[in-house]
Residue, then its C-alpha position, 0 to 999 in steps of 0.5 A: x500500500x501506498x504511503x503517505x505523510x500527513x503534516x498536521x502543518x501543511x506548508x501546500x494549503x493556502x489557508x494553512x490549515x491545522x490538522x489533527x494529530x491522527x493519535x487524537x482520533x479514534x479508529x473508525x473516525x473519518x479524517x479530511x486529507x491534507x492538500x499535498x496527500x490530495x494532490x499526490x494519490x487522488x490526482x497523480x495516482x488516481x485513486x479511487x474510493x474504497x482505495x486504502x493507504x498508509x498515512x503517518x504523521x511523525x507522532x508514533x506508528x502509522x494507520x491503514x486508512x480507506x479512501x471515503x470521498x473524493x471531490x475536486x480538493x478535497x478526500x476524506x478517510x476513514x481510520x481502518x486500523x493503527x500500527x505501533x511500529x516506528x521502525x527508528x534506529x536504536x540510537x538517536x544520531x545528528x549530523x553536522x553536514x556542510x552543505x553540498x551542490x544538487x543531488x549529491x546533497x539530496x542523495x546524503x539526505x536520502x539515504x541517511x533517512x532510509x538509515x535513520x538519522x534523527x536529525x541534519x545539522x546543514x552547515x556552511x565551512x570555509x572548504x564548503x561549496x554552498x552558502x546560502x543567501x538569507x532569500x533562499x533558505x526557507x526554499x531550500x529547507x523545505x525541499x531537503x525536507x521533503x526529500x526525507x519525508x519521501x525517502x521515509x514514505x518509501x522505506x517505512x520509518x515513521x518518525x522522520x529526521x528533522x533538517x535544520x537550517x543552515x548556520x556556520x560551523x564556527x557558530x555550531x562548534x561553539x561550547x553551548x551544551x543546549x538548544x531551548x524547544x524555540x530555537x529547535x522550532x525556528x530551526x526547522x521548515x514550517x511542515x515540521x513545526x508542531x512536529x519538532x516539538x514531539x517528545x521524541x526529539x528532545x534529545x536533540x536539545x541535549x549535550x551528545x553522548x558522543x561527538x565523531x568527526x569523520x576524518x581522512x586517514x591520517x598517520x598516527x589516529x586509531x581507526x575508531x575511538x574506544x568510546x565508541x563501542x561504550x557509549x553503543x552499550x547504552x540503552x539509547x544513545x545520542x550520537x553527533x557525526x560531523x562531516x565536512x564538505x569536499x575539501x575538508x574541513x580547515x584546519x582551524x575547524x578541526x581544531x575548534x571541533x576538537x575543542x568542543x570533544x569531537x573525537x576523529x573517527x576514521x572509517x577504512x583507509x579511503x577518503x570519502x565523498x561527502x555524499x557517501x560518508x553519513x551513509x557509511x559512518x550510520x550503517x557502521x554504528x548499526x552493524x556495531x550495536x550489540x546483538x541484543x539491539x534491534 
């Protein structure tokens, strides 16, 4: 079945309609179809009544829903049956990630969300190949977040990764231990706000468990850190992976990152593109993890 993400802030609406999180109803209720879900299966799919989906809005699990009316604009569904599962990764990971050009940086959203990041840090560094003007940050923001919201539409994760609007990585690296609920708010696309207030991603408004800076070789460095391996023994880890743009990092960066504990991490003896590393370091934690965790 089909599945589709329903923004309970739908930045598609015109009228900016406010829709209900789906765990506030009750199965059997019927639910109106926010525009871009209209668009998407009614009109480019072209579903018809009696059709059934998979609608999910982020706040845990997702529902079987069947298609009750269609109009011009409109669709409704009726709340067949809910499913708890979220399919999230056993450890909470963001990624400091300095912006890169077109696909590569789409495709680094893509895949990291199909390996569960919880959220992308979009940073702009001195090598970094990608500053935005002030005029195209909203645009741009929406768009990568809609490439997660896709890739989560099609790999099933229920709860996809917030993408934070771009800052220097010299402001990132600075020593604050917290984000306040209002600064995460403003740091995230207009589709996600109500979402990005949900208790599951608050562990993104605390000091990470661990910090890796994905490193070229270098003589001298251990392939990974000790700290590694203890902090994959917690129940729920918070991990933050820095990557830097083509270039690399500065070597002013890599020694303000190190300031603020972020330990170089060394994955194999080959450099990595920046679009290929978040996928290689999220799939190496997942095969770290103990046996015991899923």
């Amino acid at each position: 079945m089909r599945r589709f993400f329903y923004a309970v802030n739908d930045h598609s609406n015109p009228s900016e309609t406010t829709y209900p999180q789906l765990s506030s109803l009750s199965i059997g209720d019927s639910v109106e179809l926010t525009e871009s879900i209209v668009h998407h299966w009614c009109r480019v799919l072209r579903a018809n009544i009696g059709d059934q989906g998979i609608l999910f809005d982020g706040f845990g699990g997702e529902y079987q829903v069947q298609l009750l009316a269609i109009s011009k604009k409109h669709a409704t569904v009726t709340l067949l049956a809910h499913t708890h599962d979220d399919r999230s990764a056993a450890t909470f990971t963001k990624i400091g990630l300095v912006m890169s050009r077109g696909e590569r940086m789409d495709y680094a959203i893509q895949k990291s969300t199909e390996l569960g990041v919880t959220a992308i840090q979009l940073l702009s560094s001195h090598h970094g190949e990608v500053n935005l003007k002030p005029t195209q940050v909203e645009k741009k923001l929406a768009h990568w977040q809609q490439v997660a919201i896709a890739a989560c539409e099609q790999c099933g994760l229920n709860r996809p990764p917030l993408i934070l609007a771009p800052i220097a990585i010299n402001d990132w690296l600075k020593p604050v231990t917290t984000t306040t609920p209002v600064e995460m708010e403003a740091a995230v696309s207009p589709m996600v706000t109500t979402l990005s207030q949900d208790t599951y991603y608050q562990v993104l408004q605390q000091p990470a468990d661990l910090r890796l800076q994905l490193s070229v070789p270098a003589a001298g460095q251990p392939a990974m850190p000790d700290s590694l391996l203890t902090t994959l023994q917690q129940p729920a880890p918070y991990i933050e992976l820095l990557i830097g743009p083509e270039g690399g990092l500065s070597d002013e960066e890599c020694k303000q990152a190190q300031s603020v504990g972020f330990e170089p991490w060394q994955i194999g003896a080959r450099v990595l593109r920046t679009e290929t590393a978040p996928v290689v370091a999220l799939a190496t934690l997942q095969a770290l993890l103990p046996c015991n965790k899923p």
